[in-house]
ROKE-136522 format. One line per field, with one value per atom (N, C-alpha, C, O): atom name; z, x, y; chain. Coordinates in Angstrom, 3 decimals, always signed. Example, Ala and Ser with C-alpha at 12.3 -4.5 7.8 and 13.67 -1.06 7.14 Angstrom:
BEGIN
atome = c(N/CA/C/O/N/CA/C/O) $
w = c(+7.800/+7.800/+7.800/+8.465/+7.080/+7.140/+7.870/+8.039) $
u = c(+13.190/+12.300/+13.200/+14.236/+12.850/+13.670/+12.900/+13.409) $
v = c(-5.690/-4.500/-3.300/-3.319/-2.250/-1.060/+0.030/+1.138) $
chaine = c(A/A/A/A/A/A/A/A) $
END
This chain:
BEGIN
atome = c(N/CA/C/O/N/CA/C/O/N/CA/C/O/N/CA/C/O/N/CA/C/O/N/CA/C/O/N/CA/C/O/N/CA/C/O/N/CA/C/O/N/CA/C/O/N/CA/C/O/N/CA/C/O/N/CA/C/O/N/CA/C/O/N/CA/C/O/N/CA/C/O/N/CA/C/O/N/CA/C/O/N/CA/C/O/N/CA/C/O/N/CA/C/O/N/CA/C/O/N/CA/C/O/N/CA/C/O/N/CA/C/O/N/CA/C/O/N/CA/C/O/N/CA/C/O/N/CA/C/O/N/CA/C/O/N/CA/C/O/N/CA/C/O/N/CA/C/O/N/CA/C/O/N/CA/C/O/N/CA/C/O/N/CA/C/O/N/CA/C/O/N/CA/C/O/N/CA/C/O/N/CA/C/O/N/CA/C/O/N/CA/C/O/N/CA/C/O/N/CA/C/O/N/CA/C/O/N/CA/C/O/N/CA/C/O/N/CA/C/O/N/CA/C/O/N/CA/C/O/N/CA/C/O/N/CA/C/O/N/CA/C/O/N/CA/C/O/N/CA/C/O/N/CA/C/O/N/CA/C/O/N/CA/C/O/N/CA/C/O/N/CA/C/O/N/CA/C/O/N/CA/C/O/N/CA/C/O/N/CA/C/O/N/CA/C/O/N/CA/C/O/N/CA/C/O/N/CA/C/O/N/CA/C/O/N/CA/C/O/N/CA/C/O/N/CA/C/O/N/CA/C/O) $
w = c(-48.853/-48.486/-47.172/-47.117/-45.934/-45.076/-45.149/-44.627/-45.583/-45.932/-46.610/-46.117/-47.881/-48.212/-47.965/-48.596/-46.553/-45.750/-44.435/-43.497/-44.317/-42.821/-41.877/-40.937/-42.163/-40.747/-40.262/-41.148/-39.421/-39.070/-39.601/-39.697/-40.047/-40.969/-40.133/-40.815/-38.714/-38.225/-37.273/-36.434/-37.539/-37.570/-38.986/-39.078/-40.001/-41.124/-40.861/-40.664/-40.831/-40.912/-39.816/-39.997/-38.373/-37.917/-38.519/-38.436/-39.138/-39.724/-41.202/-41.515/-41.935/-42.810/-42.449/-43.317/-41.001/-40.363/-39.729/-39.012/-39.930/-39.097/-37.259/-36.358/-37.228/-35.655/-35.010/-33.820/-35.857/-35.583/-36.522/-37.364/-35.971/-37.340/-37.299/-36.349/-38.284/-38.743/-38.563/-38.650/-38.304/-38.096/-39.065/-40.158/-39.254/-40.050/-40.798/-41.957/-40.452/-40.913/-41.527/-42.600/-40.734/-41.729/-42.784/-43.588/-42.765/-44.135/-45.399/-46.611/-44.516/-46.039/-46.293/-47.361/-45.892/-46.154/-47.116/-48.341/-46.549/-47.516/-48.746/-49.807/-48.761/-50.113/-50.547/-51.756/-50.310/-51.336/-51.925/-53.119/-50.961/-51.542/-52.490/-53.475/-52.641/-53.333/-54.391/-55.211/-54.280/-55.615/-55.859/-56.811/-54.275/-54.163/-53.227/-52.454/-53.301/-52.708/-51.171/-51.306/-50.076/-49.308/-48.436/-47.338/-49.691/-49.366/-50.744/-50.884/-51.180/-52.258/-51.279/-51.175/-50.183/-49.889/-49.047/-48.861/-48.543/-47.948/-49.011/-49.094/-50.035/-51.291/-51.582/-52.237/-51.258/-51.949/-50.722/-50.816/-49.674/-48.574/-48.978/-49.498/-48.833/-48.560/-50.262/-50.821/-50.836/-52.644/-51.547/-50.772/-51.534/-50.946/-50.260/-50.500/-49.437/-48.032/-49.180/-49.280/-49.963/-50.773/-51.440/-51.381/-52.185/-52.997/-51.674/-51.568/-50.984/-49.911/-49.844/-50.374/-48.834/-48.550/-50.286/-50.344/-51.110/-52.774/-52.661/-52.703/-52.499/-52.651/-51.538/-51.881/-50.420/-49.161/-49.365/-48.941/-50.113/-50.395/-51.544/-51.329/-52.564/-53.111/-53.069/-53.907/-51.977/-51.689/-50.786/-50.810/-49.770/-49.150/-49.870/-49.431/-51.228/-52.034/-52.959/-53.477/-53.027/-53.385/-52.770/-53.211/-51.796/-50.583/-49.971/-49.631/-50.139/-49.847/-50.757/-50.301/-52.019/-53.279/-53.474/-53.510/-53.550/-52.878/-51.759/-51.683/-50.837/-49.377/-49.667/-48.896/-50.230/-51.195/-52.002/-52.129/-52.532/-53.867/-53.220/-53.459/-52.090/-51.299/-50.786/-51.157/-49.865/-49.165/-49.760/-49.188/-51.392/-52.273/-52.717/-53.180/-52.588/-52.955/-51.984/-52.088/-50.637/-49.330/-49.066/-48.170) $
u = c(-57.679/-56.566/-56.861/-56.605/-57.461/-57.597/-58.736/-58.407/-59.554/-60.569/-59.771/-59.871/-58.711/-58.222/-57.476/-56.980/-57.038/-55.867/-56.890/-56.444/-58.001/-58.769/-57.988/-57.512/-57.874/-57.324/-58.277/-58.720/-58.468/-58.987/-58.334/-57.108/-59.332/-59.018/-57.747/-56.782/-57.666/-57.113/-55.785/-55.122/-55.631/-54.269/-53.465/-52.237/-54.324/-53.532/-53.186/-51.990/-54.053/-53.279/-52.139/-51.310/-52.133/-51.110/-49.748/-48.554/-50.422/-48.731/-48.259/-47.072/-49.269/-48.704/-48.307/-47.825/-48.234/-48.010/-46.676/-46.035/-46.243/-44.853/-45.176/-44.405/-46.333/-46.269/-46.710/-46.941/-46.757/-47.312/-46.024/-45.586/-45.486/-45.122/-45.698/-45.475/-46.492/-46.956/-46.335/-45.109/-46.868/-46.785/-45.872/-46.283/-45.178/-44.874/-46.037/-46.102/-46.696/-48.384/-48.322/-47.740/-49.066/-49.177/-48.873/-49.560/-47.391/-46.508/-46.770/-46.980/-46.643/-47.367/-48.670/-48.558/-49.898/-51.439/-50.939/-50.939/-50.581/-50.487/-49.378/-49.692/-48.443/-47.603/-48.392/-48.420/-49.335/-49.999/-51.226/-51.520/-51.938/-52.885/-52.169/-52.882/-50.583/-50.717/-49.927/-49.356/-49.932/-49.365/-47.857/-47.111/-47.734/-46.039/-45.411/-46.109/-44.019/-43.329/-42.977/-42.524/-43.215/-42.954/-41.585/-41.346/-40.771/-39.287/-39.279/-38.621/-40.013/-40.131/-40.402/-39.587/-41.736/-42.154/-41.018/-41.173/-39.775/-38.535/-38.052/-37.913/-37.737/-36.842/-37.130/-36.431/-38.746/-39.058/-38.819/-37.890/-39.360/-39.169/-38.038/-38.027/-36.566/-35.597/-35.399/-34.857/-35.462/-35.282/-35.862/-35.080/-37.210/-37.737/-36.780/-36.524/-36.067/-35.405/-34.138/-33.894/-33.396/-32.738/-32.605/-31.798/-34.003/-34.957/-34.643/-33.644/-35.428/-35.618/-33.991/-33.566/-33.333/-31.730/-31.175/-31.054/-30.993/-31.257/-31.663/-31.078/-32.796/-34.021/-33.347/-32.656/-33.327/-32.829/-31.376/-30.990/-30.644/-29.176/-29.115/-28.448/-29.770/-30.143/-30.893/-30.940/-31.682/-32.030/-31.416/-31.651/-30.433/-29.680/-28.144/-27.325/-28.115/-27.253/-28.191/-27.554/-28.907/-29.847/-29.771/-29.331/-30.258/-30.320/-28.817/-28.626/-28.019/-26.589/-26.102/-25.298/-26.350/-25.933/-26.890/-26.498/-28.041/-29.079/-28.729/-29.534/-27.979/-27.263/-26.103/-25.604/-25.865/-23.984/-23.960/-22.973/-24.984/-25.894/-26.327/-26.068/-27.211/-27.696/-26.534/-26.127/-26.036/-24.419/-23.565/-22.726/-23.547/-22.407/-23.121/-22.466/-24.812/-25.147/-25.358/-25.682/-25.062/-25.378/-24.540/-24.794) $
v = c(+4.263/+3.423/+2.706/+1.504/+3.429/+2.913/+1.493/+0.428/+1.595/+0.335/-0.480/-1.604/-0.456/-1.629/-2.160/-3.094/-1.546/-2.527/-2.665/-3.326/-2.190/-2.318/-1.912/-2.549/-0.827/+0.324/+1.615/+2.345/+1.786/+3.215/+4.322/+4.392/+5.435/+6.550/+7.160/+7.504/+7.323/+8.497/+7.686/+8.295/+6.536/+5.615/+5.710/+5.712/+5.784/+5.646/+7.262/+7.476/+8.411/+9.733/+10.003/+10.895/+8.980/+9.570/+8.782/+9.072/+7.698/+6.817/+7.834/+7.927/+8.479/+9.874/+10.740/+11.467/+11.241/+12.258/+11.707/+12.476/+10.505/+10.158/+9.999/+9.669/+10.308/+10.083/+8.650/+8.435/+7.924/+5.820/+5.736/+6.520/+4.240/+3.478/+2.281/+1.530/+1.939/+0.577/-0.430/-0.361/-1.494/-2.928/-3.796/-3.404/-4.457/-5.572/-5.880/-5.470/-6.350/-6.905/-5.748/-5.586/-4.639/-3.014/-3.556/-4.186/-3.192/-2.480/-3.806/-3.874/-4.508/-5.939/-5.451/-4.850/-5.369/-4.791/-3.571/-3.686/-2.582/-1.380/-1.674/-1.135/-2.253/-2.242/-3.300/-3.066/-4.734/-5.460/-4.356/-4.402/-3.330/-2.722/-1.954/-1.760/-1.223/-0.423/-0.839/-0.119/-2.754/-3.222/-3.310/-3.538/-2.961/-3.017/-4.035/-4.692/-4.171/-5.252/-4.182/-3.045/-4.662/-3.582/-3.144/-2.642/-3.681/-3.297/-1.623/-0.592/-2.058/-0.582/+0.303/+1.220/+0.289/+1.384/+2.319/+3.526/+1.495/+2.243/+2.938/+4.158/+1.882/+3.086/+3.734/+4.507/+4.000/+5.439/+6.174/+6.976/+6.125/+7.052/+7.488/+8.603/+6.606/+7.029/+7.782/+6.828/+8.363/+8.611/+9.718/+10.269/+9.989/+11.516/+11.908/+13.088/+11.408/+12.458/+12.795/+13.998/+11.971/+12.343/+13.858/+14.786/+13.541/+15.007/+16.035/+16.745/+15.959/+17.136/+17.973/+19.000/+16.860/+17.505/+18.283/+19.507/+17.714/+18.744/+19.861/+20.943/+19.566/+21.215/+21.808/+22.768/+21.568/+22.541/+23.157/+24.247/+22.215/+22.669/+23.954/+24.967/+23.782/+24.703/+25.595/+26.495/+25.483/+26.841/+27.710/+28.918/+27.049/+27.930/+28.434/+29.242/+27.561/+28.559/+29.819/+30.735/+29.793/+30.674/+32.109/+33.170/+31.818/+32.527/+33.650/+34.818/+32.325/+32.798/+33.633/+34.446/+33.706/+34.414/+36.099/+37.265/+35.564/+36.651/+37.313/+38.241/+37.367/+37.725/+38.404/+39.223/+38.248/+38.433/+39.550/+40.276/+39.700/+40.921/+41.763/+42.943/+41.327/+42.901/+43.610/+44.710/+42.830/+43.801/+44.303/+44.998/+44.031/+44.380/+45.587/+46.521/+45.679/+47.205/+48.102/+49.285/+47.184/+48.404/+49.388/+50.193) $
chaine = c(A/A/A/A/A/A/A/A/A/A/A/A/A/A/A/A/A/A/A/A/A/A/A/A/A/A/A/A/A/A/A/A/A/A/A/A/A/A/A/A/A/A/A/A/A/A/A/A/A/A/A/A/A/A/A/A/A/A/A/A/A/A/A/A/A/A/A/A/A/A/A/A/A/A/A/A/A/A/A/A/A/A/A/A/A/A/A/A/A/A/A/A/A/A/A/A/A/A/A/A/A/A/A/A/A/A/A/A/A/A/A/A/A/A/A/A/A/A/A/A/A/A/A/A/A/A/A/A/A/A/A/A/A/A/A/A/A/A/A/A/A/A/A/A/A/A/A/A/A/A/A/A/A/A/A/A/A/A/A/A/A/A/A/A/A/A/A/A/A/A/A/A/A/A/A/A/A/A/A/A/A/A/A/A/A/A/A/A/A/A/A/A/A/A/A/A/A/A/A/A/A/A/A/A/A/A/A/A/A/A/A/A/A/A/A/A/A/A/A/A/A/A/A/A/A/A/A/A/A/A/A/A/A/A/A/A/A/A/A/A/A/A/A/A/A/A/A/A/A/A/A/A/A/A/A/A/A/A/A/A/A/A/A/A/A/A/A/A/A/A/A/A/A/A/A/A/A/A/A/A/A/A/A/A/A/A/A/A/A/A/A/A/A/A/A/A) $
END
């Protein structure tokens, strides 16, 4: 990825790592390399954080119910 937008390897890993944010320029280079319009590459971000808060919600009902079961046999 980094060669087909001509970025250095360890700029592109800190912009995966959330610790850079890319350029205007950037974000056009990487959504034309990856064939995307680069108003997509937000919707997906934002769709993931979506997913995540889900998974986390359900697992702390998980958890909470599992919590609920032990004390009811203590």
């Amino acid at each position: 990825m980094a060669e087909m937008v001509d970025m250095a390897t360890n700029y592109l890993g800190l912009i995966e790592n959330g610790k850079k944010f890319p350029s205007a320029k950037m974000i056009e280079r990487i959504a034309a390399a990856l064939g995307k319009d680069s108003t997509e590459l937000f919707v997906l971000a934002s769709i993931q954080e979506d997913w995540k808060e889900a998974i986390l919600s359900k697992i702390k009902m998980v958890i909470d119910i599992e919590l609920k079961t032990l004390r009811k046999k203590a």
